[in-house]
N, C-alpha and C positions, 0 to 999 in steps of 0.2 A: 810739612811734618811738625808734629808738636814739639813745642820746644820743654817743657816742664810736663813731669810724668812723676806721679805718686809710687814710690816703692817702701811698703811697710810700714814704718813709722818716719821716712824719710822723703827726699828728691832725686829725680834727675834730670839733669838739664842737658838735651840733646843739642849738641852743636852742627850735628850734619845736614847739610846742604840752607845753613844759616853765613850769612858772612858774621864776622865776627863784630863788628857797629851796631848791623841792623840786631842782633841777636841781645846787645846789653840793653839799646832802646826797647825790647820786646820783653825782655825780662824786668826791665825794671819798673814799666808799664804793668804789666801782669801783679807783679808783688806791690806794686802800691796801690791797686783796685782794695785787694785784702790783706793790708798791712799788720794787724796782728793777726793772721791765718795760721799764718807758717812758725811765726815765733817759737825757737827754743828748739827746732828743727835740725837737723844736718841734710847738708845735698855732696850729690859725686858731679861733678861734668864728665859725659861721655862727648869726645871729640868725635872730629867728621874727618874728612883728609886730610888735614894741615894741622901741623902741633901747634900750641900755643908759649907764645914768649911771654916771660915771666910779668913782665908792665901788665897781657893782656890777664892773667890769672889773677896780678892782684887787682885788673877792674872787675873782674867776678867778686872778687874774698868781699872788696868793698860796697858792691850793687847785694849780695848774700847779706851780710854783715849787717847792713842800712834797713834790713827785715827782717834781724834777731835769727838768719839762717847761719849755720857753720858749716863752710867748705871743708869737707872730708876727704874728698878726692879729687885728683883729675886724672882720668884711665883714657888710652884710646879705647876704639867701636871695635867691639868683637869679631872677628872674619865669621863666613858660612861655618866653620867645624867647630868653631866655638859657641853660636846659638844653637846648633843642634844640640851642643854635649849638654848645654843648661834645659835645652826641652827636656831631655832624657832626664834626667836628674829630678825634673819636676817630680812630686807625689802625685801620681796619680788618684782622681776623684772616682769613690767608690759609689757608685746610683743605690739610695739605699729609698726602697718603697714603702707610704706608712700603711698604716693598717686599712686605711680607706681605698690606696691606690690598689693594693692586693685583694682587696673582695672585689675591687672594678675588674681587674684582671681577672679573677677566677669568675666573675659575672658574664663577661666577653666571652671568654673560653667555654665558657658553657652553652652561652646560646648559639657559638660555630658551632660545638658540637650537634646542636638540635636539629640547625638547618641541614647540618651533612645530613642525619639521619631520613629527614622528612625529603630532602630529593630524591635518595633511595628508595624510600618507599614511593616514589612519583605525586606525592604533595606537592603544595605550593612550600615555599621557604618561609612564610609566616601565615599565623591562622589568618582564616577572615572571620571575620564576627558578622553578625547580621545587624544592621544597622537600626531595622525597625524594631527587634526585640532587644537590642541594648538600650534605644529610646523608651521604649514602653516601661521595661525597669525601672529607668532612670527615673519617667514622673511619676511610678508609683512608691520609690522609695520617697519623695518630697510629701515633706509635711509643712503644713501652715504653721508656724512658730508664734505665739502670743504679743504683743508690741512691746517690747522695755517698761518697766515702769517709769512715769515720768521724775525727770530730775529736779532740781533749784539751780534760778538762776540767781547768783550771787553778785551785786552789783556798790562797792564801796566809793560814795563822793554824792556831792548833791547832783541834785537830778533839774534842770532848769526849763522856765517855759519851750513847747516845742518840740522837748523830746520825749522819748517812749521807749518803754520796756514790754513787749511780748513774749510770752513766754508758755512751753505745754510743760507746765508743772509747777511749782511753785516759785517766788520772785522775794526775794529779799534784799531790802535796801539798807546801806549804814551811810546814811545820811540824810539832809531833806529832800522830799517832793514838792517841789515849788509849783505855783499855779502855772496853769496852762501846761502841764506835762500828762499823761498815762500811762497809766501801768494795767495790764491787761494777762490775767493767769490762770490756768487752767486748775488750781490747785489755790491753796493760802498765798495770800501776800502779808509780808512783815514788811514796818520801815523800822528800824533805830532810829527817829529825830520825826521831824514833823511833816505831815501827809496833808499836804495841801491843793492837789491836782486832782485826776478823776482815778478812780481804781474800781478795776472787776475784777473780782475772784471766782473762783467758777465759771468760768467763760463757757465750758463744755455742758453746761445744768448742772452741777455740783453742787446744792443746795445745802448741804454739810462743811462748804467753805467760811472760813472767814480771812475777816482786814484787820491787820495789829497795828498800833502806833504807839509811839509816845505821845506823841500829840496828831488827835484825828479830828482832823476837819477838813476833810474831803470835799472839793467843790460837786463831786458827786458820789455815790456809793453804788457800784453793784454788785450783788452777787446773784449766778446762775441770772436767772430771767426778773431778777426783782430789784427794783432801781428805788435809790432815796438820794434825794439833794438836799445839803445842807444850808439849812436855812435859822434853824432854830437852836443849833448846835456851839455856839460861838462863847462859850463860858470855855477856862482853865481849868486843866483837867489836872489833879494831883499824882497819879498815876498811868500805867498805860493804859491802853483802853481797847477794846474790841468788837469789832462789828461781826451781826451773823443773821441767820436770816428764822424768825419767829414768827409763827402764825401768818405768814405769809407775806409778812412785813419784814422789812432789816431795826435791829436793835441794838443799841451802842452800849456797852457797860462796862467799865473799869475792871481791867483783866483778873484784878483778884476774886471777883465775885462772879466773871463769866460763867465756870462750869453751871454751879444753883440759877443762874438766870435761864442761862440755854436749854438747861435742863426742866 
């Protein structure tokens, strides 16, 4: 039987079929797991068959007390006619349905009523449906829906020999592309900082892509299907710069004046 039972904003500590040792070793176990739990508390002790002499009440008031609980009571255990008369007394709990549970209800009650009707009539109790004209519907409602357009991938930190960025859409970097890395995009690639690995833009034939940097010096350049390695490229560049693809050639020019070049 439990010995400790929550009632309201208080305790109780059942003593029945506890000896009374075993029962302070068990409570005072318990209340020291959760020492400030109970604090500020009051408890009743309900006895079991044996009254308690006052030595044993005040090792309660003291093992309580040692947990910031206050002994309020000590009542004996109620007989049978007195837990009944506390059932009775309880408030009874009123089933109150929300608005959800009440349309399920009136949703239930509606489809018994359907079924009564349709066994009356010597139907079955649910339609059947034809499986091959539900299917036919079905893939004639479906349409081929267009592909997303593609997104950026956003990538902040340097980029070091080794590794790679793939991407179906465009690739942006905030940091450097160090040698021996790739960056590979179906769309524009940006770096903020300096581009010193391989880069394809347009990977899909996008010949309208281009390669942005602060600093571009690409161990290789593609875009779409037209490839340049840098060889000749190795001056400072005072601004960004950008790669695109002209006459069939790729061409590099400082982003302020790319539109009139490209153009």
């Amino acid at each position: 039987m439990s010995l400790i039972r929550g009632r309201g904003l208080g305790l109780e500590i059942h003593l029945a079929g506890w000896e009374f040792d075993a029962a302070v070793n068990e409570l005072t176990a318990r209340l020291g797991e959760r020492s400030d739990f109970y604090r500020g508390t009051s408890a009743r002790v309900v006895l079991g068959e044996e009254p308690l002499s006052d030595e044993q009440v005040e090792a309660l008031r003291a093992v309580l007390s040692s947990a910031g609980i206050e002994l309020r009571a000590v009542e004996p255990a109620p007989d049978g006619a007195e837990l009944a008369r506390r059932r009775a007394m309880r408030p009874k709990r009123e089933l109150k349905l929300s608005d959800a549970a009440r349309s399920l209800v009136a949703d239930f009650d509606g489809a018994r009523a359907d079924i009564a009707e349709r066994r009356k009539r010597g139907e079955a109790s649910v339609r059947r449906t034809n499986a091959n004209a539900a299917a036919a519907a079905a893939s004639a409602a479906l349409q081929v829906a267009p592909p997303p357009p593609p997104g950026t991938l956003y990538h902040v930190g340097t980029l070091r020999g080794g590794q790679a960025l793939h991407h179906a859409g465009n690739i942006v970097v905030v940091g450097d592309v160090n040698p021996g890395t790739e960056l590979v995009a179906t769309g524009d690639i940006v770096v903020f900082g300096r581009l010193l690995g391989v880069a394809h833009a347009g990977a899909q034939g996008d010949n309208d892509a281009k390669v942005y940097a602060l600093q571009l010096h690409a161990t290789q350049l593609r875009i779409a299907s037209v490839i340049a390695v840098d060889e000749e490229h190795a001056r400072s560049a005072s601004e960004p710069e950008v790669a695109f693809v002209r006459d069939g050639r790729i061409a590099i020019a400082p982003f302020s004046k790319a539109a009139e070049v490209a153009g």
